[in-house]
DOTORTI-390754 format. One record per residue: residue in three letters; x, y, z of N, C-alpha, C, CB in turn. Coordinates in steps of 0.2 Angstrom, whole numbers, plus 5000, padded with zeros to 4 digits. Each point is the difference from the previous one (the first is absolute). Glycine has a CB too. Layout:
<atoms>
ALAXYZXYZXYZXYZ;...
</atoms>
This chain:
<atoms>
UNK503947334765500449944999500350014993499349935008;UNK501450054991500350024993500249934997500550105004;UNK499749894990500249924999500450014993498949935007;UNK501650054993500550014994499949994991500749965011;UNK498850014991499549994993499350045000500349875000;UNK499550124994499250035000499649915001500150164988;UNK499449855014499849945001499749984992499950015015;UNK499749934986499649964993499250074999500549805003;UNK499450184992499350055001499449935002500450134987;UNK499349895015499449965003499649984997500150045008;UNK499349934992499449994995499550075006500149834993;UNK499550175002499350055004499849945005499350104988;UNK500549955019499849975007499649965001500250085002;UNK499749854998499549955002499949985006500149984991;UNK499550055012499849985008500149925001499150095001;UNK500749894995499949915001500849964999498650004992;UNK501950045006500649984998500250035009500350004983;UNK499550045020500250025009500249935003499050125002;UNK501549875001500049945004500150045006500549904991;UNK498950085014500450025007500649975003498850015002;UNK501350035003500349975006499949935004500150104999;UNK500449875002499949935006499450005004501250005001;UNK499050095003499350005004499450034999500749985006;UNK499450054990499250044997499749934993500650195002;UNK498849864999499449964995499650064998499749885007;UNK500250124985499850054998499250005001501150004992;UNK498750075009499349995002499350004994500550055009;UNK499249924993499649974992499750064997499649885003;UNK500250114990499950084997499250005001501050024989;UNK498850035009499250035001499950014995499950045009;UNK499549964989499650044992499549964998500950054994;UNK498749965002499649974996500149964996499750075002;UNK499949904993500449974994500250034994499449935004;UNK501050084994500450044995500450055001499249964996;UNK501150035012500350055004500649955004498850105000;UNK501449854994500649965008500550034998499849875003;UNK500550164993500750045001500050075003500349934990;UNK498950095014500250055006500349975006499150074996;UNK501249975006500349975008499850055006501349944993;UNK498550045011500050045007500650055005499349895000;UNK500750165001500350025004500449985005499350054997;UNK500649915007500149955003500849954996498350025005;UNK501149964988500549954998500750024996499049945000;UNK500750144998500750044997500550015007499250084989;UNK500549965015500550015005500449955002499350075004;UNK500549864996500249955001500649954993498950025009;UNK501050004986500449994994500550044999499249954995;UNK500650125009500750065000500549995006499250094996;UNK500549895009500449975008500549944996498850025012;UNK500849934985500449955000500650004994499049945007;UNK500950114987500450034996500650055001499149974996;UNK500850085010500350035003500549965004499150085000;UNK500549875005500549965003500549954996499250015010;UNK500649974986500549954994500350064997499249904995;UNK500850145001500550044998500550055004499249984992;UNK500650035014500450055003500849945004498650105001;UNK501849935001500349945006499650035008501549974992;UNK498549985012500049995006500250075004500249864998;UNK500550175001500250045002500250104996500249865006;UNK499550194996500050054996500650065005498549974993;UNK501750065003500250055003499850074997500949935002;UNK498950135001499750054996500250045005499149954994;UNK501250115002500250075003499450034999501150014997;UNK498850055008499750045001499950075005499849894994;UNK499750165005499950025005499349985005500850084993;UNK499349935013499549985004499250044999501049975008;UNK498550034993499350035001499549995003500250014994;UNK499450025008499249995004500349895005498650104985;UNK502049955021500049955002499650025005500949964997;UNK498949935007499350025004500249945003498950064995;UNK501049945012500249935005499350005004501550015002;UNK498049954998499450005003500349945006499050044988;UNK500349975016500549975007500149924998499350085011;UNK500649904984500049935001500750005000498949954993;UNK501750095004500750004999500249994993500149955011;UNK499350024984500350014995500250084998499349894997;UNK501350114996500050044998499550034992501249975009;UNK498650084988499849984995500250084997499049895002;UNK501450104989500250074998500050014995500550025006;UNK499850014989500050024992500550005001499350064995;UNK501149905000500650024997500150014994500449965007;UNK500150114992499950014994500550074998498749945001;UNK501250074992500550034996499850084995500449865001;UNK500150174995499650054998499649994994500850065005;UNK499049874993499549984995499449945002501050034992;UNK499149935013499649975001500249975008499949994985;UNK499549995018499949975008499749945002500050105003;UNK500249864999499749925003499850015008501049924991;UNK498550045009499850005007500549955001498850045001;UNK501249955007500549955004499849995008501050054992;UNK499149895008499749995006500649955005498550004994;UNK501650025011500849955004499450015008501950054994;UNK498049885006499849965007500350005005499849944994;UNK499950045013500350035007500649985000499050015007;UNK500949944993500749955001500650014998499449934999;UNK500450094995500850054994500150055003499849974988;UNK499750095014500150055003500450015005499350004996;UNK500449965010500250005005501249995000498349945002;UNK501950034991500650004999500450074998499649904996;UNK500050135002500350084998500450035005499050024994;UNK501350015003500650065004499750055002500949974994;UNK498850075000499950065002499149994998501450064998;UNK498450035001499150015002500049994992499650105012;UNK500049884983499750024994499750064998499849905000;UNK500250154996499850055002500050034992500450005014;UNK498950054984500050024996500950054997498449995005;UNK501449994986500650044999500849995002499050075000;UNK501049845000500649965004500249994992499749945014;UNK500950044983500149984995500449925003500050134993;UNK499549805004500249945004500149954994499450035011;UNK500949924992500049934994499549965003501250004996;UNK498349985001499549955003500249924998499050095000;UNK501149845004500049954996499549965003501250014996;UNK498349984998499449945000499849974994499550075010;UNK499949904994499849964993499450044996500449875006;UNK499650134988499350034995499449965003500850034987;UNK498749985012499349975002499450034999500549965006;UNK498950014993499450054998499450005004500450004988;UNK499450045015499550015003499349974999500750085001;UNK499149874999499449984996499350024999500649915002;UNK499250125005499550035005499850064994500649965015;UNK499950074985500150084998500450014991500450035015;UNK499849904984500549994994500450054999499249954994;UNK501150055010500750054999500649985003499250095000;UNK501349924996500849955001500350055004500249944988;UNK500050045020500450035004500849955001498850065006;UNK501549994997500849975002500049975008500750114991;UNK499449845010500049975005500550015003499449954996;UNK501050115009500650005004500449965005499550084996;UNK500949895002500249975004500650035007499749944988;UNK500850085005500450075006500150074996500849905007;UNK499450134997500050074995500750045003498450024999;UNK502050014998500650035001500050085000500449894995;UNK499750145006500250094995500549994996499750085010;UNK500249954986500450014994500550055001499149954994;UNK501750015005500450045001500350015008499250054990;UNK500549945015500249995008499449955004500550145001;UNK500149815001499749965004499650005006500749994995;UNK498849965005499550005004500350025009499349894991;UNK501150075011500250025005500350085001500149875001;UNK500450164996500250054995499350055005500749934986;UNK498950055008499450074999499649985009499750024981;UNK500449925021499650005006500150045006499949894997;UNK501350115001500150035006500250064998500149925006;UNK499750114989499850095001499350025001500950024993;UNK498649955003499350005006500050025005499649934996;UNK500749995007499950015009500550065004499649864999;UNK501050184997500250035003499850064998500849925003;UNK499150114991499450064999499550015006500149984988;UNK499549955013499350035003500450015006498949934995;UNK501750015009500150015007500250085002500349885000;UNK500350134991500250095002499650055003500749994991;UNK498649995002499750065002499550005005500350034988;UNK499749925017499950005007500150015006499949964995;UNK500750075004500550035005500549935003499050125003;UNK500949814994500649965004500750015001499349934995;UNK500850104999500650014998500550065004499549964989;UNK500150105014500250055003500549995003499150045001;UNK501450005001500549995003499750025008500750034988;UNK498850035011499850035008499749925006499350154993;UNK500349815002499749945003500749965004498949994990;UNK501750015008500449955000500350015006500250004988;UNK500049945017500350025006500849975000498849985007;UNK501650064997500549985000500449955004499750094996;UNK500949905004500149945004500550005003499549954995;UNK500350035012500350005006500950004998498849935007;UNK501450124998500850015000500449915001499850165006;UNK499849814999500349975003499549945004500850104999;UNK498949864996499549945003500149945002499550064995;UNK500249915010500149955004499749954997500250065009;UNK499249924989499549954996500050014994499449995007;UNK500749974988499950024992499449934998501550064996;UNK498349934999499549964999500450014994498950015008;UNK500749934986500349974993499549964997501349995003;UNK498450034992499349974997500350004993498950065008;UNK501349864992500349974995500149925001500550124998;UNK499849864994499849885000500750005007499949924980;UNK500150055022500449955005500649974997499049995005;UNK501149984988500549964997500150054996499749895000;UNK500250194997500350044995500850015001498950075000;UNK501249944996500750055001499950085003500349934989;UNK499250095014499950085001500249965006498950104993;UNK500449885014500149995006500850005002499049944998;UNK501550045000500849955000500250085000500149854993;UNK499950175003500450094996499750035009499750044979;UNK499849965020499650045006500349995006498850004996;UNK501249945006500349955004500950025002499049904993;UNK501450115001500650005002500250094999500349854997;UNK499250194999500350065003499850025006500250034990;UNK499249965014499750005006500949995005498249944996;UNK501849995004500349985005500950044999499049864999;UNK501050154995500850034999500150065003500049964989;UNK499350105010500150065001499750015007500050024988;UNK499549945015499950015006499549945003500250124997;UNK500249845006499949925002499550035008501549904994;UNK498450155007499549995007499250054998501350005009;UNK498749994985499250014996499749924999500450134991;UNK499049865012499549955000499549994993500050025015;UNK500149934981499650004992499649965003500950014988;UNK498549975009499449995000500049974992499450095010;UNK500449864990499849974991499449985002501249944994;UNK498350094999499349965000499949984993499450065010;UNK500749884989500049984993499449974997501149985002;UNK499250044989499250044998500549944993499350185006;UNK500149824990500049984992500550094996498449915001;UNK501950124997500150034996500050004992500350005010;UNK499249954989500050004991499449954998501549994997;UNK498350005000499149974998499749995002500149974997;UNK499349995003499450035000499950015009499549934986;UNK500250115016500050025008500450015003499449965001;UNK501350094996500650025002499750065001501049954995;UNK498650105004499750075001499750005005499850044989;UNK499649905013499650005006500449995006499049964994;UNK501549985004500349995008500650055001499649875000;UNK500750174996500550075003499350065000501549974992;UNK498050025008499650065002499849995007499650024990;UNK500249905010499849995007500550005005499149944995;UNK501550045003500749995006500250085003500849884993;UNK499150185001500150065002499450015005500750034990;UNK498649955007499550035006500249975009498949984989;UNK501249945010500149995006500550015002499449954999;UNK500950064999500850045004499850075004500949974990;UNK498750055007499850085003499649985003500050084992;UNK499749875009499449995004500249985007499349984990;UNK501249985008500649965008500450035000500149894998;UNK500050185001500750015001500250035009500150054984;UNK499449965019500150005007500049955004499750074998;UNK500349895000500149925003500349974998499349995002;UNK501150044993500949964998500350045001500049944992;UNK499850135012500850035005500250054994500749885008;UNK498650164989500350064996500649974995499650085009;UNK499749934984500649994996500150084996499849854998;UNK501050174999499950055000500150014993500350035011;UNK500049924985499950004994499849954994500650065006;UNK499249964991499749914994500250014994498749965004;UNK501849964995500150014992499749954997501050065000;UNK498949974996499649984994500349974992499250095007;UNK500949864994500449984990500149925000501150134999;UNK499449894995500149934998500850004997498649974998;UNK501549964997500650014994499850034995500649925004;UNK499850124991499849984993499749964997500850045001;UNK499049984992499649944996499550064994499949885013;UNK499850084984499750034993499450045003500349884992;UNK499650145003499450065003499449945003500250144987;UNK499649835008499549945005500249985007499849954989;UNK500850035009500149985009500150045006500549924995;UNK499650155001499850045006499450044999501150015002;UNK498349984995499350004999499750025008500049904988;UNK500050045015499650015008500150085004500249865001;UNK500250174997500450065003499650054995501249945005;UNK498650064990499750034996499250025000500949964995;UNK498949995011499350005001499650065006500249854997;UNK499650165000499350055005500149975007499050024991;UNK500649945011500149985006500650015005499349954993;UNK501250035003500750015004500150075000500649894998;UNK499350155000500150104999499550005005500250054986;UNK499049935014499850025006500249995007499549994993;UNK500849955007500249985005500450055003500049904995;UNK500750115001500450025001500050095002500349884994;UNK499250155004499750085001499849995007499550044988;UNK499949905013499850015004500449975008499050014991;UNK501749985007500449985006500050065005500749924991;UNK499550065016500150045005500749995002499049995003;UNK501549974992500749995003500250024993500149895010;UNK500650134990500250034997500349924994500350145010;UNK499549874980500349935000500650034992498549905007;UNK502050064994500450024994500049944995500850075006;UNK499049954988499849964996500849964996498650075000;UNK501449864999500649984999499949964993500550005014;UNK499450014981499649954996500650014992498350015007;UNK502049914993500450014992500650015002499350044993;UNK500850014999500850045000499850055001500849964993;UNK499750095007500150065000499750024991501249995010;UNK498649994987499950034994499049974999501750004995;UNK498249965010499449975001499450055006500949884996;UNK498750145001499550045002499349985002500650084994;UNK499049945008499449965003499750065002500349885004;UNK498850094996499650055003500249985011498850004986;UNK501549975018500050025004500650055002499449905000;UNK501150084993500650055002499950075003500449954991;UNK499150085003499450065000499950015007499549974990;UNK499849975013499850045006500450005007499049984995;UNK501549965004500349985007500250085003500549864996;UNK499950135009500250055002500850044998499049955009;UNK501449984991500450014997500449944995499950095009;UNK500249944983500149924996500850004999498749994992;UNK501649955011500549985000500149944993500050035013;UNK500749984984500049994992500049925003500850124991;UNK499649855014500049915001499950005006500849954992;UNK499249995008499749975007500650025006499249884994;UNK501450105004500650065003500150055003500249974993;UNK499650085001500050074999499650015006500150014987;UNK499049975016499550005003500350005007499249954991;UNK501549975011500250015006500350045002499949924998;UNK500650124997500350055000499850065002500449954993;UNK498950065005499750075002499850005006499750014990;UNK499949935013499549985008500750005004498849914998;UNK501750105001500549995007500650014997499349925006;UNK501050114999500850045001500349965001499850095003;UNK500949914994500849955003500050025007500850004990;UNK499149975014500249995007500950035001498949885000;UNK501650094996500650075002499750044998501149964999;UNK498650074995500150064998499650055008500149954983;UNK499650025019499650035005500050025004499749964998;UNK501149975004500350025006500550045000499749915003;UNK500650094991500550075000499550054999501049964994;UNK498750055005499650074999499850015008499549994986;UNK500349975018499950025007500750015004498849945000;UNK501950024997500550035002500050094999500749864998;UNK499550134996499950074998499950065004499849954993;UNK499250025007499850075004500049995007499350044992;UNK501249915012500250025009500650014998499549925009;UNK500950094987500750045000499650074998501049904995;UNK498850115002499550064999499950035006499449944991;UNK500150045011499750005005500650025007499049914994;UNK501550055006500550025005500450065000500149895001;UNK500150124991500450044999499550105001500949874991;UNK498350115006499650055003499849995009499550004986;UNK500749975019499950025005500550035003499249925000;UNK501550044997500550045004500150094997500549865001;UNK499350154992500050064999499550045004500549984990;UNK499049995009499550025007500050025007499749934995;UNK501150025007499850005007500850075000499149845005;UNK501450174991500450055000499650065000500849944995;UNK498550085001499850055000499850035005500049984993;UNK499749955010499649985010500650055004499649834999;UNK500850145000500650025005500250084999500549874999;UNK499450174993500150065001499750045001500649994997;UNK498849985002499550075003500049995008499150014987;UNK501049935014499950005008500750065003499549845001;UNK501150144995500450055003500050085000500649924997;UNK498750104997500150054999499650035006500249984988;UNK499249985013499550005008500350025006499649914996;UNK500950055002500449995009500150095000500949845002;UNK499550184992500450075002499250055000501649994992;UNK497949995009499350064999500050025008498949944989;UNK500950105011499850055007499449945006500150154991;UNK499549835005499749935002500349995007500049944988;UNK500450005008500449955002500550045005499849924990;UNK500450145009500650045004499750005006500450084992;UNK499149975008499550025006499549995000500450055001;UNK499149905001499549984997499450055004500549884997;UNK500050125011499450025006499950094999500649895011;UNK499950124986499750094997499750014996500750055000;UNK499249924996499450014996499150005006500949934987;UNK499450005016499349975005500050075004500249855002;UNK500350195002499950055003499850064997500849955006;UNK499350054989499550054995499450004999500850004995;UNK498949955004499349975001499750005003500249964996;UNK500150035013499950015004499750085003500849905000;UNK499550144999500250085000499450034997501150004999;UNK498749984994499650014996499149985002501149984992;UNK499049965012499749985001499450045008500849914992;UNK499950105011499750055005499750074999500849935004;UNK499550084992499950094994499150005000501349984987;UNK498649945008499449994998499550005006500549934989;UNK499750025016499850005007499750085004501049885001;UNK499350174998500050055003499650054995501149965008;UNK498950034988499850054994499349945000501350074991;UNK498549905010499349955000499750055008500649844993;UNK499750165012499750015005499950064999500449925008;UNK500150134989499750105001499449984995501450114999;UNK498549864996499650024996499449965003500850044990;UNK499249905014499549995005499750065004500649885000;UNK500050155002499750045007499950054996500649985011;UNK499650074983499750034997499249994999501150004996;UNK498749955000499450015001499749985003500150014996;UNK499949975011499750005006499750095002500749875003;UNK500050154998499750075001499950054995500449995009;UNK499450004984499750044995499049975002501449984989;UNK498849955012499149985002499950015005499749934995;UNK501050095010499750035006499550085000501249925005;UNK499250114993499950064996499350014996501250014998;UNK498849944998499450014996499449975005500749994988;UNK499549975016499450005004499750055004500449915000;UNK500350135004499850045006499350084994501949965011;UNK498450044983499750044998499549994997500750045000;UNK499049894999499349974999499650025007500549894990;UNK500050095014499850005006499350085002501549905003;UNK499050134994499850085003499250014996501550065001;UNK499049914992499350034997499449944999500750094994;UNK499449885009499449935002499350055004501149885003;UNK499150165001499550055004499450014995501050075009;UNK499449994987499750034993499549974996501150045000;UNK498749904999499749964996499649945005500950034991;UNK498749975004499449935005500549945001498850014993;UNK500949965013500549975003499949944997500050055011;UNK499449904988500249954999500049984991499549975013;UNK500550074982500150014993500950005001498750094995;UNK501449955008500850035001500449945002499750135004;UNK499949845002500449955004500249954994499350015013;UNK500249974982499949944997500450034994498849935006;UNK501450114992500550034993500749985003499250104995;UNK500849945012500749995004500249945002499950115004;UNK499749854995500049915002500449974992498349985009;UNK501450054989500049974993500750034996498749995000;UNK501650065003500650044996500449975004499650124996;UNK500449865012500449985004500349924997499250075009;UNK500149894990500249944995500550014996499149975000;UNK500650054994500450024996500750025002499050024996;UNK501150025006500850025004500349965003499750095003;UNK500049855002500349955001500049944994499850045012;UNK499949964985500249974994500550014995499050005001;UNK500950054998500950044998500549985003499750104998;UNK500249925007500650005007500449915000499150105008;UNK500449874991499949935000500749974994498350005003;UNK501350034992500349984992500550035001499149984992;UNK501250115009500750015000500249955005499950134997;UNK499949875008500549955006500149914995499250075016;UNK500549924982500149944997500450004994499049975005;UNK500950114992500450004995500649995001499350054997;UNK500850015008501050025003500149925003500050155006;UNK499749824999500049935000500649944996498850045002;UNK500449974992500349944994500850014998498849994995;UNK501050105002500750034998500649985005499350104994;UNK500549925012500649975005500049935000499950095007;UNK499749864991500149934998500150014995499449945006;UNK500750084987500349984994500750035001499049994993;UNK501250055013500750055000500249925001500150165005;UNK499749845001500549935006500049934995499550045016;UNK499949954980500149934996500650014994498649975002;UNK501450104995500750024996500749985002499350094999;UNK500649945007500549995005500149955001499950085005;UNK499749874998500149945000500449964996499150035002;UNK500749994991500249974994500649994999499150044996;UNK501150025006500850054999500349945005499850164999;UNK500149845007500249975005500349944998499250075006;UNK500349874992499849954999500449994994499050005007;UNK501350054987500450004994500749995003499350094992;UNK500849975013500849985004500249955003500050105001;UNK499349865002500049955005500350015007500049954991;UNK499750115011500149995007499650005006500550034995;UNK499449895007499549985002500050035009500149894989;UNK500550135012500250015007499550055005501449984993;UNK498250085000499650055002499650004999500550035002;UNK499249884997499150034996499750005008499849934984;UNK500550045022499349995007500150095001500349835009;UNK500150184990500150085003499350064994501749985003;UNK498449994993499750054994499049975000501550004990;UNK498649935013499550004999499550015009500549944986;UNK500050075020499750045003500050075000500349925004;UNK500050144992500150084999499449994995501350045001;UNK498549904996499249994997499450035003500449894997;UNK499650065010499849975003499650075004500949875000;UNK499950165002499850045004499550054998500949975004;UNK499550054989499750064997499249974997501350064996;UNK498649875004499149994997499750015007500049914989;UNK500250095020499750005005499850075001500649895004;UNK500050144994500150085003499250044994501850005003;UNK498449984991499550044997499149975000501350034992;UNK498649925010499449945001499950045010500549844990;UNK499950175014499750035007499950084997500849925010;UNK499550114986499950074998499150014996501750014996;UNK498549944999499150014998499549985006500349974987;UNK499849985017499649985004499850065006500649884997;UNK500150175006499750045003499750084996500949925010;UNK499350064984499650064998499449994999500750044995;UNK499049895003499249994999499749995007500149944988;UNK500350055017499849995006499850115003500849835001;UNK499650214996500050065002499450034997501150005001;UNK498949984994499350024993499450005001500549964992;UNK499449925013499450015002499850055006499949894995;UNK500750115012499950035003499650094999500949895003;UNK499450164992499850044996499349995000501050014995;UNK498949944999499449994999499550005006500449954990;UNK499750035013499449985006499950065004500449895001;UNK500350145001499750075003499650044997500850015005;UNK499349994988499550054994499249975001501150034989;UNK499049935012499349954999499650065006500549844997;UNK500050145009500050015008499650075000501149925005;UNK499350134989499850075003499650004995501050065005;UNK498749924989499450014994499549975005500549994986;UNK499649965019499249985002499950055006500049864997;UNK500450165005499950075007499850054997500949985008;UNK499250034985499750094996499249994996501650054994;UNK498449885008499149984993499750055009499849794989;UNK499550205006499650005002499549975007500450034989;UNK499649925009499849965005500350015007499849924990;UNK500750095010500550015005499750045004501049984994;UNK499350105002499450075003499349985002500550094991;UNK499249875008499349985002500249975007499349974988;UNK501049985013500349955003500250065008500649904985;UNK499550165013500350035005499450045002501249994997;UNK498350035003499450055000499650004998500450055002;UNK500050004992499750034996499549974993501150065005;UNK498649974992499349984995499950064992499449965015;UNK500450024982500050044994499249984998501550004995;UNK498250085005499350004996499950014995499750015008;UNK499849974989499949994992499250035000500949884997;UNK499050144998499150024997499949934998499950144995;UNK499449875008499749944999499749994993499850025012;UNK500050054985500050004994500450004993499350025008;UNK501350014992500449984995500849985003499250084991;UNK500849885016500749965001500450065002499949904992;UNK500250165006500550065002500349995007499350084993;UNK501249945008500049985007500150095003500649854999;UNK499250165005499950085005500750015001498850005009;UNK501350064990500950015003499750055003501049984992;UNK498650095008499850055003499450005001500850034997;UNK499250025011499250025000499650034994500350005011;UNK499850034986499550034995500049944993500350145005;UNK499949804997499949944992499349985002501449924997;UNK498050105009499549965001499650075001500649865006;UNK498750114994499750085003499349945005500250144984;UNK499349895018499749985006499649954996499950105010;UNK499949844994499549974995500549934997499150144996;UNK501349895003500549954996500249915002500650134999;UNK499349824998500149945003501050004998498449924998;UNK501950055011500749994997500049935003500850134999;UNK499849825000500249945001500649995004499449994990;UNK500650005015500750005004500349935001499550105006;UNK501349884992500249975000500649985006499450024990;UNK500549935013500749995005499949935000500150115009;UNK500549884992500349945003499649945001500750075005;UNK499049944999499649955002499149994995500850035014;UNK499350034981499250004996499950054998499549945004;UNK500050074993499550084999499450025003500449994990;UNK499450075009499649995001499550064998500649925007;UNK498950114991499650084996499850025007499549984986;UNK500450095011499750055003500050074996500349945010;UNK499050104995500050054996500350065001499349954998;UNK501050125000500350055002499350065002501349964992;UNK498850065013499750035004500350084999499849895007;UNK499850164995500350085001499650025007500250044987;UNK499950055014499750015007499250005001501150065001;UNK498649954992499450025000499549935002500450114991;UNK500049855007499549925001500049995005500249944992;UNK499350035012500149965006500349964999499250025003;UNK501049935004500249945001499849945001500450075001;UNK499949904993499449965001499749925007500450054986;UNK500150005019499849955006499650045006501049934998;UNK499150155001499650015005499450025003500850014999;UNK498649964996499649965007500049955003499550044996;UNK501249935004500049955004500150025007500549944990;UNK499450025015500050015007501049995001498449945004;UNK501650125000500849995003500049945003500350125002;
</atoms>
């Protein structure tokens, strides 16, 4: 505090000359006897409070920078302020707080204005804040670059997030006052440029206290109704001009949330053209006036309709060059060989087809008699080898052979069905429907002809087979038994006798026939017989 004079000089300090305040009572002293001009702690803290409050005025201003701020949950704020020689504690209440623009924060350079006071508890003189400013940029100022820093570096701002807007929409919605001057702007460029777009108004507060909550909440519920108001495809969002305060509500967090978290596309319409906001930022797209915003959601209706004149003149003048080019390549068509003669080419196909038909059957009958052949000579040397080892190899090569036989025949087949479906194709290119019952009996014929060809070969094969069967079971063994005859074996190592001298007298042999076996022994001349002392 300064004062244009030096003041009077004072006498030396006499407690008893202290007059309190109206409402304080000084507290009685303590001591002994010969100790009344000590004073208590208590009572000093109290003659400094009520000297502080008389001499200082009611209201202080004090520059500074901010320190060891602390907001405990009660909402008070409590901090240092202070300079490059000296710092005052400072204390601003929830209430006052709760006014601020922007966050307090260590290392802020602010103006504080409160009243001086002294702590009595603690005896120490703090600044009682009332409001506090930044020094140099305004509260609101520094609030809304805070809030648009933090939003930036959150990704709100991205361009990738941002949706675009519809070429051409039927529902618009408008989240703005009802009596503005915006509504009216919105209102008559809507109707100027295209009177068959449906506006939706949901009117909100745009300026004091609970302008931010109710344009946060009109955007939620719009998004949240927007299928049950018949798709809306676009929302604007604004107001008129006015002072940075009066367009405050648009600056708030809440409405940036809002508006990020929208599912309809929304253009923010808020001021002039030279007037910016944190919705400007996230909306999707920001229109400088409320105007400008109608301008952008919807096209001039002529300009539209000439532009769809346009492209059917367009559009005609490309079918008719279209259809000229139609017309010469068809002429060029008509002079092709095609169209000359269609049925020669078909007669060619025909011809070819027969070629294949006949070159399919030599090489059918080909190998019929190549396996005829190779049978007749298996046949010979089927004698030469054990009969039923041989039978069951030549069973098995037989297979095989007809397996081959099978697959070439199905092979030449298919190929002769991929020649004719070719053909086909050809056929069906020229369009001539006149000979497909013919082509597809010479089909017909040729799949009966070659299907009776395999049928009477495998019908010849089994026949074959069966006679071979017929003549391996007449050459076994069993057979030769079957007719007389018998084969003897030693009794003792299985040999079987071919000649008289394999046995000598004495010898057990084993005789086999047809009907069994049976031993005996081999006899010479010198033995008797061994029945004749039997009675004739």
């Amino acid at each position: 505090m300064t004062a244009d004079r030096e003041p009077p000089r004072r006498p030396p300090f006499d407690p008893r000359r202290v007059r309190p305040g109206p409402d304080e009572s000084l507290p009685p002293r303590r001591g002994g006897q010969g100790d009344d001009d000590a004073l208590t702690v208590s009572s000093l803290n109290t003659l400094i409070r009520a000297a502080v409050c008389r001499e200082f005025p009611s209201e202080l201003k004090v520059g500074g920078e901010l320190s060891n701020v602390s907001r405990p949950s009660g909402g008070h704020v409590y901090f240092t302020l202070k300079d490059a020689a000296s710092e005052i504690r400072c204390v601003m209440w929830r209430s006052d707080a709760a006014k601020m623009r922007f966050d307090a924060a260590d290392g802020l350079e602010v103006i504080a204005t409160g009243t001086l006071d002294v702590y009595e508890p603690r005896g120490q003189y703090q600044l009682y804040v009332r409001r506090m400013a930044p020094r140099g940029v305004g509260a609101l100022e520094l609030a809304f670059r805070r809030l648009k820093d933090k939003l930036q570096a959150q990704g709100l701002f991205d361009s990738a997030r941002k949706k675009p807007l519809p070429a051409l929409p039927r529902r618009i919605a408008v989240v703005t006052s009802p009596t503005g001057a915006a509504i009216r702007d919105i209102l008559q460029t809507i109707l100027r440029r295209f009177p068959r777009v449906s506006v939706f108004l949901y009117p909100v507060r745009v300026q004091g206290d609970g302008a931010a909550e109710q344009i946060a909440d009109a955007i939620r519920r719009i998004n949240a109704s927007r299928e049950s108001l018949g798709g809306i495809d676009v929302l604007i969002v604004g107001r008129g001009g006015g002072s940075l305060e009066d367009l405050w509500a648009f600056n708030e967090e809440s409405v940036a949330r809002a508006i990020a978290a929208s599912r309809i596309p929304i253009v923010s319409a808020v001021g002039h053209e030279v007037d910016f906001t944190i919705a400007d930022f996230v909306a999707d797209v920001r229109a400088a006036t409320p105007t400008a915003a109608a301008e952008l959601v919807v096209p001039v209706l002529a300009d539209l309709l000439a532009a769809i004149d346009d492209r059917r003149r367009q559009l005609e003048s490309a079918g008719r060059r279209q259809w000229e080019r139609a017309r010469s390549r068809l002429a060029v068509a008509e002079r092709c060989e095609w169209f000359r003669d269609p049925l020669g080419r078909l007669r060619q196909t025909r011809q070819w087809l027969d070629e294949a038909a006949g070159r399919l059957e030599l090489a059918v009958a080909q190998c019929r008699s190549a396996a005829a052949a190779e049978l007749h000579a298996r046949e010979r040397r089927l004698w030469r080898v054990r009969p039923e080892a041989e039978l069951q190899r030549r069973r098995r090569l037989l297979t095989e052979q007809a397996h081959r036989l099978l697959s070439a025949a199905g092979q030449a087949h298919r190929r002769a069905e991929r020649r004719l479906a070719v053909a086909r194709g050809d056929l069906m290119a020229a369009s001539p429907r006149r000979g497909a019952d013919q082509w597809r009996l010479l089909w017909g014929q040729c799949r009966d002809r070659l299907l009776a060809g395999q049928a009477r070969y495998f019908a010849d094969r089994a026949g074959r087979i069966e006679v071979l069967g017929d003549r391996l079971g007449a050459g076994s063994h069993e057979s030769i038994l079957r007719r007389g005859f018998s084969i003897t074996t030693m009794v003792t190592n299985r040999r079987v006798v071919r000649r008289a001298r394999d046995v000598r007298s004495g010898d057990k042999v084993q005789t086999r026939t047809a009907e069994g076996s049976f031993t005996s022994r081999v006899a010479d001349d010198r033995q008797p017989e061994l029945f004749d002392d039997e009675p004739a």
